[in-house]
N, CA, C and O atoms as a GROMACS GRO file, in nm:
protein
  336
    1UNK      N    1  -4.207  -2.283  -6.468
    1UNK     CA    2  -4.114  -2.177  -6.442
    1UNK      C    3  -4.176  -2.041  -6.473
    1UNK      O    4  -4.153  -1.942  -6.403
    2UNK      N    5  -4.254  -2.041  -6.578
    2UNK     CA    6  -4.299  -1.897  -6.620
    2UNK      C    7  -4.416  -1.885  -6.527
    2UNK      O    8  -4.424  -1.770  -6.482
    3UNK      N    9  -4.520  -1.974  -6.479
    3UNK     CA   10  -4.574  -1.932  -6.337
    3UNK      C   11  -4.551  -1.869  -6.248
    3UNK      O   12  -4.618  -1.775  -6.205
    4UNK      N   13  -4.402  -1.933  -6.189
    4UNK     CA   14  -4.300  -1.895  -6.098
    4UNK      C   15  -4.248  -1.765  -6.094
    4UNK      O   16  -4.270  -1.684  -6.004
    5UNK      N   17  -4.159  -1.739  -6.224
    5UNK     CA   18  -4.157  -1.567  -6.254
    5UNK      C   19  -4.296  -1.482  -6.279
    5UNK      O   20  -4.288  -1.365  -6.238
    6UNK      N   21  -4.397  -1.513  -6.327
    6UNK     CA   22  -4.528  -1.428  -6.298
    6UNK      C   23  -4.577  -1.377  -6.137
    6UNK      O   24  -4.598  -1.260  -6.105
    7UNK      N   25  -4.589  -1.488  -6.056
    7UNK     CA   26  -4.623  -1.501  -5.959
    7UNK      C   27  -4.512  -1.427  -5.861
    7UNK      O   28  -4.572  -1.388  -5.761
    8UNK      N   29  -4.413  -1.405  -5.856
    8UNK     CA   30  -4.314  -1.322  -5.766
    8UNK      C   31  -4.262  -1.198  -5.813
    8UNK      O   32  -4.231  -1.102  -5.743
    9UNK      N   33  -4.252  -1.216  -6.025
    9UNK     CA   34  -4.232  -1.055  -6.100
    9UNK      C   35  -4.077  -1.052  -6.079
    9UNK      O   36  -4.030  -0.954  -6.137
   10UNK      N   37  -3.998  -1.116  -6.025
   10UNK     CA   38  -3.862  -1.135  -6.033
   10UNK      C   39  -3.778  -1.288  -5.971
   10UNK      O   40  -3.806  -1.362  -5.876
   11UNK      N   41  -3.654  -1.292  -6.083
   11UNK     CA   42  -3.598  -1.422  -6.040
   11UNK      C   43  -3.456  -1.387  -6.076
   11UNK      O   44  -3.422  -1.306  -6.162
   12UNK      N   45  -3.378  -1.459  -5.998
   12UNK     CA   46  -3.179  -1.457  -5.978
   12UNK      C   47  -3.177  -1.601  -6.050
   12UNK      O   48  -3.257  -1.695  -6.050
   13UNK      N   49  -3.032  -1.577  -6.120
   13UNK     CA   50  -3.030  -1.683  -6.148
   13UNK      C   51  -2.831  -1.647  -6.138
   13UNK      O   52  -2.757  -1.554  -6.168
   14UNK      N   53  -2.822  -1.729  -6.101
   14UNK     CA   54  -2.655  -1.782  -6.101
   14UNK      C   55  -2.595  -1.835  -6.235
   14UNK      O   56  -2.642  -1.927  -6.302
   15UNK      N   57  -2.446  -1.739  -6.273
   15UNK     CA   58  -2.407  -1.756  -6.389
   15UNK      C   59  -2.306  -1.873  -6.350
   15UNK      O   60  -2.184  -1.858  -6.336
   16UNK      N   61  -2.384  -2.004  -6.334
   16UNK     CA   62  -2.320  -2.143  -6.352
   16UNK      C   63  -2.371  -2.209  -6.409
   16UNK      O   64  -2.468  -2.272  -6.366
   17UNK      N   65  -2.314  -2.222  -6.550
   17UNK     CA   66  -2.319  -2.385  -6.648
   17UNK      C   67  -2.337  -2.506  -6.593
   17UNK      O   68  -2.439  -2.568  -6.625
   18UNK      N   69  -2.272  -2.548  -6.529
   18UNK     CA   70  -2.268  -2.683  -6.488
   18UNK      C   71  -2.366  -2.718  -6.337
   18UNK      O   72  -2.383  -2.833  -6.297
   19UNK      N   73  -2.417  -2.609  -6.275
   19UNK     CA   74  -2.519  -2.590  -6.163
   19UNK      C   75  -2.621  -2.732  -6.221
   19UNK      O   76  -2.637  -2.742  -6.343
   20UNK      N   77  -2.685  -2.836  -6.129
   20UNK     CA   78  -2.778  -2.928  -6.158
   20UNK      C   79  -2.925  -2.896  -6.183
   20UNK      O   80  -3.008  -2.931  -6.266
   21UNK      N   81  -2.924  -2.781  -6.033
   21UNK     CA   82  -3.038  -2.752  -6.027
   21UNK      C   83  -3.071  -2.583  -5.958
   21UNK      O   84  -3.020  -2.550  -5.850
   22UNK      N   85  -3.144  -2.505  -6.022
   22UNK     CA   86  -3.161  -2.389  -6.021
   22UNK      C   87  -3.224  -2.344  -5.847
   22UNK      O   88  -3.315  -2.396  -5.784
   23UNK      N   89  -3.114  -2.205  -5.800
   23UNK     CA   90  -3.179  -2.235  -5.642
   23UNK      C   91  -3.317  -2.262  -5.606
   23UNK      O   92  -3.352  -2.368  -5.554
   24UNK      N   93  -3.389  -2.173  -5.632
   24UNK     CA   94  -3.520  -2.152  -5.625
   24UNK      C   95  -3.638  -2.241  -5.678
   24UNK      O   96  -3.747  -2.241  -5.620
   25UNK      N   97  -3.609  -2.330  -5.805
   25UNK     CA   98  -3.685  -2.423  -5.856
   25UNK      C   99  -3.612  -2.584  -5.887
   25UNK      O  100  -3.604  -2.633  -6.000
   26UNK      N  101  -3.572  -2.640  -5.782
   26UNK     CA  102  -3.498  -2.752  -5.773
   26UNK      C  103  -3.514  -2.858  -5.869
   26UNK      O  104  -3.429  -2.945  -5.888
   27UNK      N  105  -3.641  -2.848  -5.939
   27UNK     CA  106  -3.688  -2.936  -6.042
   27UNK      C  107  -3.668  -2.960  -6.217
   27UNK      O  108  -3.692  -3.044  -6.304
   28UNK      N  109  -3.590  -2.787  -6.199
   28UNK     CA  110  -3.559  -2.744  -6.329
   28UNK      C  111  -3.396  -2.690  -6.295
   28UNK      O  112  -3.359  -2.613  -6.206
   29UNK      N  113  -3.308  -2.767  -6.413
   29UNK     CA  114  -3.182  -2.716  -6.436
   29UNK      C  115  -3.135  -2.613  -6.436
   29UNK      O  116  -3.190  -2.539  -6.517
   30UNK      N  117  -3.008  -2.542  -6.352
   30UNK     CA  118  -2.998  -2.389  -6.378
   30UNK      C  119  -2.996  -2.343  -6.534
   30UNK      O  120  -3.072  -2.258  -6.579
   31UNK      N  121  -2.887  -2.418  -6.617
   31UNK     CA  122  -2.888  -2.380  -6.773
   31UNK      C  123  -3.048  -2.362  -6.847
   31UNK      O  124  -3.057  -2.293  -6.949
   32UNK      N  125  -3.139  -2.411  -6.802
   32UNK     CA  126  -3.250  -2.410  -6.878
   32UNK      C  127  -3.316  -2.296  -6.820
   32UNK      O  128  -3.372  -2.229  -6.907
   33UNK      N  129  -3.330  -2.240  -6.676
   33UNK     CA  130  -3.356  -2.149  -6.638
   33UNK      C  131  -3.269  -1.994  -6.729
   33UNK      O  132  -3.313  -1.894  -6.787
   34UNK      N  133  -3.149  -2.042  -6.703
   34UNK     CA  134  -3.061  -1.874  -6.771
   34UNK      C  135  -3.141  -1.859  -6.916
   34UNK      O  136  -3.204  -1.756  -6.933
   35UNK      N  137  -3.139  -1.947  -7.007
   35UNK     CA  138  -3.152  -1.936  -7.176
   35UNK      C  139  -3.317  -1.919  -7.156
   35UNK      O  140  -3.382  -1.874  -7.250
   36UNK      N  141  -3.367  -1.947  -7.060
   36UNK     CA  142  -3.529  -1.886  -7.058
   36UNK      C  143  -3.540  -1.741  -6.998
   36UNK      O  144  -3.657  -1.708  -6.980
   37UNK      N  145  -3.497  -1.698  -6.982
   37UNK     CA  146  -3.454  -1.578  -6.883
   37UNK      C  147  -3.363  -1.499  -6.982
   37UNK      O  148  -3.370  -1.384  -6.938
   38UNK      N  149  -3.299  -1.497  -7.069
   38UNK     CA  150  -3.212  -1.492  -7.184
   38UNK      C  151  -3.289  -1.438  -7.276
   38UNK      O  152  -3.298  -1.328  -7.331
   39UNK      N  153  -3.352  -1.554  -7.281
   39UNK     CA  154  -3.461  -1.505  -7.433
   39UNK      C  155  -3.565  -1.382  -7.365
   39UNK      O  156  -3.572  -1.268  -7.411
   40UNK      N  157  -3.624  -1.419  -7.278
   40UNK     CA  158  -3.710  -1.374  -7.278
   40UNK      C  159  -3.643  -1.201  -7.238
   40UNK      O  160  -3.694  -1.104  -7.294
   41UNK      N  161  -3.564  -1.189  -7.171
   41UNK     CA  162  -3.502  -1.043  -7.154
   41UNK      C  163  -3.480  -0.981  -7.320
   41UNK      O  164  -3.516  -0.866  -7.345
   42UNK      N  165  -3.439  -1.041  -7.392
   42UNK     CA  166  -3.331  -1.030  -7.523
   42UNK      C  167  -3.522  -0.998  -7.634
   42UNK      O  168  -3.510  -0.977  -7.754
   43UNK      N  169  -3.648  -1.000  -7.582
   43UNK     CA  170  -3.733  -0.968  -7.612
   43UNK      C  171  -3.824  -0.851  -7.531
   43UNK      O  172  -3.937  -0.808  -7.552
   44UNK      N  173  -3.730  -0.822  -7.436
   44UNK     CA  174  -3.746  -0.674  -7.368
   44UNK      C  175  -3.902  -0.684  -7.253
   44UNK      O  176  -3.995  -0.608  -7.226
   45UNK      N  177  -3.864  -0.809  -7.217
   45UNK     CA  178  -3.959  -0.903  -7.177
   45UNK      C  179  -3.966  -0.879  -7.008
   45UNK      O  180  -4.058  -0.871  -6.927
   46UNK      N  181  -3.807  -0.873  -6.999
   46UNK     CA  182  -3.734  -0.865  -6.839
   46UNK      C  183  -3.662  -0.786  -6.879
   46UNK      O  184  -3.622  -0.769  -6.994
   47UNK      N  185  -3.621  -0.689  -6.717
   47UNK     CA  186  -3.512  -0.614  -6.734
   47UNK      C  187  -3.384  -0.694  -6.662
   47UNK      O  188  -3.399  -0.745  -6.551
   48UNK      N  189  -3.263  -0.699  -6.728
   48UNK     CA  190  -3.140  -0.773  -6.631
   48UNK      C  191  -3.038  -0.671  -6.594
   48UNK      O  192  -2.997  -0.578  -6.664
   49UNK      N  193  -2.998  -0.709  -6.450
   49UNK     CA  194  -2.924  -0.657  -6.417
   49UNK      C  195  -2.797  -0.767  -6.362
   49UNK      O  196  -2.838  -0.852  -6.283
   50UNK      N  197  -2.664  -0.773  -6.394
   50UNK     CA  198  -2.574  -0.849  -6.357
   50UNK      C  199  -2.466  -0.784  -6.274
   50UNK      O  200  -2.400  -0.685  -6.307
   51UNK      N  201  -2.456  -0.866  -6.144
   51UNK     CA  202  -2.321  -0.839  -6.028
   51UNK      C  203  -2.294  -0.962  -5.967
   51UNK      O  204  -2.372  -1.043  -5.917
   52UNK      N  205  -2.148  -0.964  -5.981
   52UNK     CA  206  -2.076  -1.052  -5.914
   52UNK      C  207  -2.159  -1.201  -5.960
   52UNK      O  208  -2.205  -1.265  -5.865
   53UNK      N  209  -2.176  -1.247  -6.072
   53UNK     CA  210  -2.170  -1.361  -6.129
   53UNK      C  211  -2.336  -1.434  -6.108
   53UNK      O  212  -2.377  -1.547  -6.134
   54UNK      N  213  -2.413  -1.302  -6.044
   54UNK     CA  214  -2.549  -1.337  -6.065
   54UNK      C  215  -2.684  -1.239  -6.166
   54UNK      O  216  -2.714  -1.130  -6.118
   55UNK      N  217  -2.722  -1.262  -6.236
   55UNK     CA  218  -2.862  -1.260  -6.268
   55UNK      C  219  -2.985  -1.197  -6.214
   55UNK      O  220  -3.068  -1.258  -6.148
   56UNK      N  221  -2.994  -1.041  -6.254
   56UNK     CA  222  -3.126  -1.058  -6.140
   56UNK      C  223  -3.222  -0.989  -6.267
   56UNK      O  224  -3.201  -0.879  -6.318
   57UNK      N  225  -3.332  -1.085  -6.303
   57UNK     CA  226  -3.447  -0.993  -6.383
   57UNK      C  227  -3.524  -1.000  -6.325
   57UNK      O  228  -3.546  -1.086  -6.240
   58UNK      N  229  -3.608  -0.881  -6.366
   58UNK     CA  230  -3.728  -0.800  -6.328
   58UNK      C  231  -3.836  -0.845  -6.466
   58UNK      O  232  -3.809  -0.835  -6.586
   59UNK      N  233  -3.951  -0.890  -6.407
   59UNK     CA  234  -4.096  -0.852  -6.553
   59UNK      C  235  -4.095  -0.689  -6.594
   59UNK      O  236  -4.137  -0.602  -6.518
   60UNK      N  237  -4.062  -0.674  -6.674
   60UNK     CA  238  -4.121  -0.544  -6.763
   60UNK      C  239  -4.291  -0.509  -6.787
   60UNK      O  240  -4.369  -0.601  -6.766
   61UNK      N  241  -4.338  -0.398  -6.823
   61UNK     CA  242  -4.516  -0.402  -6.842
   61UNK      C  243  -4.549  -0.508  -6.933
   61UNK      O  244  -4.653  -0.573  -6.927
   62UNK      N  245  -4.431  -0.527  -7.042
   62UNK     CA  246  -4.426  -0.602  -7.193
   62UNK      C  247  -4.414  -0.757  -7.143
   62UNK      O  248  -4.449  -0.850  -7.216
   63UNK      N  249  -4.369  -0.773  -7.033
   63UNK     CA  250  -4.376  -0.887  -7.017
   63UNK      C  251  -4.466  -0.962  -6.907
   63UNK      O  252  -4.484  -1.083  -6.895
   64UNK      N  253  -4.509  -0.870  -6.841
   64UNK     CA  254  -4.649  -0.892  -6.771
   64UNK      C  255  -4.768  -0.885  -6.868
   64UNK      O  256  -4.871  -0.947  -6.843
   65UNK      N  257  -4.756  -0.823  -6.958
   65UNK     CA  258  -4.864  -0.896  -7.091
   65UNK      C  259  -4.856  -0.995  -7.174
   65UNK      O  260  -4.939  -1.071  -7.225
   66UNK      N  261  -4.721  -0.981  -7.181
   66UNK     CA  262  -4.694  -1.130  -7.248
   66UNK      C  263  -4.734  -1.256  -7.187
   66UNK      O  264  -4.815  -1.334  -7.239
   67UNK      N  265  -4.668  -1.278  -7.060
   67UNK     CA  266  -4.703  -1.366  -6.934
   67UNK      C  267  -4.874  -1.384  -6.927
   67UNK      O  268  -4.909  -1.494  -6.883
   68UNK      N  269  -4.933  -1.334  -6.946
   68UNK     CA  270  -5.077  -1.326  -6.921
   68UNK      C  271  -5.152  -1.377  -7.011
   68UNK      O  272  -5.250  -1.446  -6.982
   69UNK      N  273  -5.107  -1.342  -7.164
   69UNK     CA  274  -5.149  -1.461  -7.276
   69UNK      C  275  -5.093  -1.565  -7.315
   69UNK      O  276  -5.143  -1.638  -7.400
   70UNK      N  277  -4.952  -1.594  -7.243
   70UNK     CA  278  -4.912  -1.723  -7.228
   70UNK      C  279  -4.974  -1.817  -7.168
   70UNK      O  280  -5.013  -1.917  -7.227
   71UNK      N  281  -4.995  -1.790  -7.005
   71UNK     CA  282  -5.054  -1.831  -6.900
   71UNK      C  283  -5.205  -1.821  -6.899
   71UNK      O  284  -5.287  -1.866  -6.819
   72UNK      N  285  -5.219  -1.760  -6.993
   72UNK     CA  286  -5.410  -1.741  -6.990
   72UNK      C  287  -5.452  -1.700  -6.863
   72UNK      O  288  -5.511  -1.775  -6.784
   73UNK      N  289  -5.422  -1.573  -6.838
   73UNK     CA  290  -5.454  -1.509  -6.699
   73UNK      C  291  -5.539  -1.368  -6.698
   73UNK      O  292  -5.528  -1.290  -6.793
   74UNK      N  293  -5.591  -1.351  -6.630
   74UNK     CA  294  -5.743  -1.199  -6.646
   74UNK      C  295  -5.672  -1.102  -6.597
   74UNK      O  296  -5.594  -1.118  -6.504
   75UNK      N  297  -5.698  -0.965  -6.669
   75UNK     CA  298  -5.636  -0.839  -6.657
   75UNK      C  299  -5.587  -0.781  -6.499
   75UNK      O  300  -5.498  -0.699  -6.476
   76UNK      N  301  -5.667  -0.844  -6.410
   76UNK     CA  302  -5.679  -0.793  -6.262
   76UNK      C  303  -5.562  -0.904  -6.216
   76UNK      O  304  -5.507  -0.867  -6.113
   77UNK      N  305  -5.519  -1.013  -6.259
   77UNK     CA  306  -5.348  -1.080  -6.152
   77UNK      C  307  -5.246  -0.982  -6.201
   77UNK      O  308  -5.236  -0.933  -6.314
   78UNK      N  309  -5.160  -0.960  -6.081
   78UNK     CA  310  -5.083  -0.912  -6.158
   78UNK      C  311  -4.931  -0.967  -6.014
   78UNK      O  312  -4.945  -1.032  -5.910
   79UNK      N  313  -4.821  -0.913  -6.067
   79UNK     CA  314  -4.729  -1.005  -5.975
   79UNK      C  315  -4.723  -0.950  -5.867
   79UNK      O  316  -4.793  -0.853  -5.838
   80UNK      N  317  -4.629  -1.011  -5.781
   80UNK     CA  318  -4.652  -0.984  -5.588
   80UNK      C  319  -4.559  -0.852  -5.595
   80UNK      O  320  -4.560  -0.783  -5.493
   81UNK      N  321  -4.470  -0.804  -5.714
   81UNK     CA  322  -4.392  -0.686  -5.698
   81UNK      C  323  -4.462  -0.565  -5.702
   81UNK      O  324  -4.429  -0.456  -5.656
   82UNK      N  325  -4.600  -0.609  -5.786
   82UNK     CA  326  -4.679  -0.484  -5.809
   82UNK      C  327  -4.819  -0.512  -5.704
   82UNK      O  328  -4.931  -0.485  -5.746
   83UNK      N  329  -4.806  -0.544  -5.623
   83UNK     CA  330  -4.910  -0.573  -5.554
   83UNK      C  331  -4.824  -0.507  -5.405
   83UNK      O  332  -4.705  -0.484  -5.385
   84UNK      N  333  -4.982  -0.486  -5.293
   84UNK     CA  334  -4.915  -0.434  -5.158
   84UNK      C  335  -4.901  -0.574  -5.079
   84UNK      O  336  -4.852  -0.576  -4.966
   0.00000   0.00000   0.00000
């Protein structure tokens, strides 16, 4: 999942509990997606913005560095939002 948000620099997530599976990553539960997305905003990580019962964060600079020593990634990737 944290590939996933590196690699695109933003992800929606739908404020449903009981959702099986998250739109975008069918393999992983929506609930496990929000509380990762949660934390990691609530560490100024992502920026969130909420309408009409969805989720939309953005990577922050703080969290495109973070992401990078998580992922063990070289100064020059950077996500497809900041890229042409």
């Amino acid at each position: 999942m944290l590939e996933h948000l590196f690699k695109e620099g933003v992800m929606v997530v739908k404020k449903d509990y009981q959702a099986c599976k998250h739109i975008e990553m069918e393999d992983v539960p929506n609930l496990h997606v929000m509380m990762i997305l949660r934390s990691l905003a609530s560490r100024n990580y992502l920026s969130e913005i909420y309408s009409w019962q969805w989720h939309y964060y953005t990577l922050t600079n703080e969290g495109i560095e973070y992401l990078r020593e998580v992922l063990h990634l070289p100064a020059q990737v950077f996500p497809s939002t900041l890229t042409k």
